[in-house]
N, C-alpha and C positions, 0 to 999 in steps of 0.2 A: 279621112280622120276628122273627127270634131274637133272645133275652132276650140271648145273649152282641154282638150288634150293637147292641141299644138302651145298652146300656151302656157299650160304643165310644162312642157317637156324644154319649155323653153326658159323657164322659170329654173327648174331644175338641173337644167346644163349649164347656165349662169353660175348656181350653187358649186357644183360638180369644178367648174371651171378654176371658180374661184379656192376652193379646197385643194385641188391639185397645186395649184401655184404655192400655195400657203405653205405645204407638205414639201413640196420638191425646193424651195431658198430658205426654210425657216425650219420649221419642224424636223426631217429628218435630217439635219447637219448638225442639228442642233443635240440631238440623240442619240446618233451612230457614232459609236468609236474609230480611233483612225485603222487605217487598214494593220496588220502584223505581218509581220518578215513575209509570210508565204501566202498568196491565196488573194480572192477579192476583196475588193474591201467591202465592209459589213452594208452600204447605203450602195450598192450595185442592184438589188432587187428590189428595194422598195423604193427608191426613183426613175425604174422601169416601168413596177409598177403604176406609180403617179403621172407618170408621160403618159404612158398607153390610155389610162383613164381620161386626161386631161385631153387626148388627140380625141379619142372617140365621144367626150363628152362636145367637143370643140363641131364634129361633126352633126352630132343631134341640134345643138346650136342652131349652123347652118343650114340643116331639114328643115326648119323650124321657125323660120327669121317672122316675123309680125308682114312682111310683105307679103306673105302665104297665105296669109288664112281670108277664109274666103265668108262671105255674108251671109249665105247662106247657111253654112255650118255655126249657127248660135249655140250649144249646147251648155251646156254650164259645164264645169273644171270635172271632172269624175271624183275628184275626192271632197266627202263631204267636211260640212264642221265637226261633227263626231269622231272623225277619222283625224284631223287635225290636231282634236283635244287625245284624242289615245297617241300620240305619236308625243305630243308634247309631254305627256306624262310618262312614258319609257325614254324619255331624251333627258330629264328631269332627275329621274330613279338614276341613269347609270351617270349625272354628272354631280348630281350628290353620293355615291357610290364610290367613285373615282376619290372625293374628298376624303369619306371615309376609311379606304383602304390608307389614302397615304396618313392617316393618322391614328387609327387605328390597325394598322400591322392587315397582314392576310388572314389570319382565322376570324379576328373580333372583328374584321371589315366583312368577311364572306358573310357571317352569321347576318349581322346587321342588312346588307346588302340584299342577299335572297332572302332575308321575311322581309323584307320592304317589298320586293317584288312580287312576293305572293299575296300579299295583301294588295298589291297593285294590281295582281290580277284577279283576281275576285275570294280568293282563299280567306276561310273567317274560323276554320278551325285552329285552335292554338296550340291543342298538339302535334297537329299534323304541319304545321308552320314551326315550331320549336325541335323539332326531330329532323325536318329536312332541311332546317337551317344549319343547323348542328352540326351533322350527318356529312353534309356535302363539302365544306371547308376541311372537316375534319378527313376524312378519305382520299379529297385531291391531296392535301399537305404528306400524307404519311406516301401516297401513291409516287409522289414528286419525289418526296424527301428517302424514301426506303426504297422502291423500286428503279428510278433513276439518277439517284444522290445528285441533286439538285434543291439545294440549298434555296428557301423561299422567306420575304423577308418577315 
């Protein structure tokens, strides 16, 4: 393995490490309802899930430690800057996204949300950007709301 991957992966299990903690004392207690008379309680699966993450990120870690990597393997990281700036701009889109929804509602947040992303992704027709903006909010809501009477806010 390249010296520029062990050090990805080592970067990244740091990351991984660090979000599982975050998720498992803060986040989902912070979100999960208490348990009800009968049944698990609702933060039984997604603090399994963040263990199990957190263990096997915990082990890439380990694979991984900066006392590994060896001199000869010089290679540079595999991901470029390109790859960086795309990854920042979909991290971007769904964290102004998130904003949007909680202020503008579910439809006028979806509509807003995916034309942002379409133009995010290289989409410059504005019909075809105003019809599957539309289109898509509008079909999940009624899908939700009429097919599984679940109420959307």
């Amino acid at each position: 393995m390249r010296k520029g991957m062990r050090k990805t992966d080592f970067i990244v299990a740091l990351m991984l490490i660090g979000f599982s903690i975050a998720m498992i004392f803060f986040i989902i207690p912070a979100w999960c309802p208490e348990a009800g008379e009968f049944g698990a309680p609702s933060d039984v699966l997604p603090i399994t899930a963040m263990a199990v993450t957190g263990i096997l990120s915990l082990l890439l870690l380990l694979k991984n430690l900066p006392g590994t990597w060896k001199k000869e393997d010089e290679d540079p990281a595999p991901i470029n800057r390109g790859s960086w700036i795309h990854l920042a701009k979909y991290a971007g889109l769904f964290a102004c996204g998130t904003l949007v929804f909680s202020f503008l509602g579910y439809i006028a947040g979806g509509i807003v949300t995916i034309a942002a992303g379409m133009v995010v992704c290289g989409e410059r027709r504005p019909a075809l950007i105003s019809a599957v903006a539309v289109a898509g909010p509008l079909i999940m809501y009624a899908a939700l709301w009429y097919g599984l009477s679940m109420p959307l806010p």
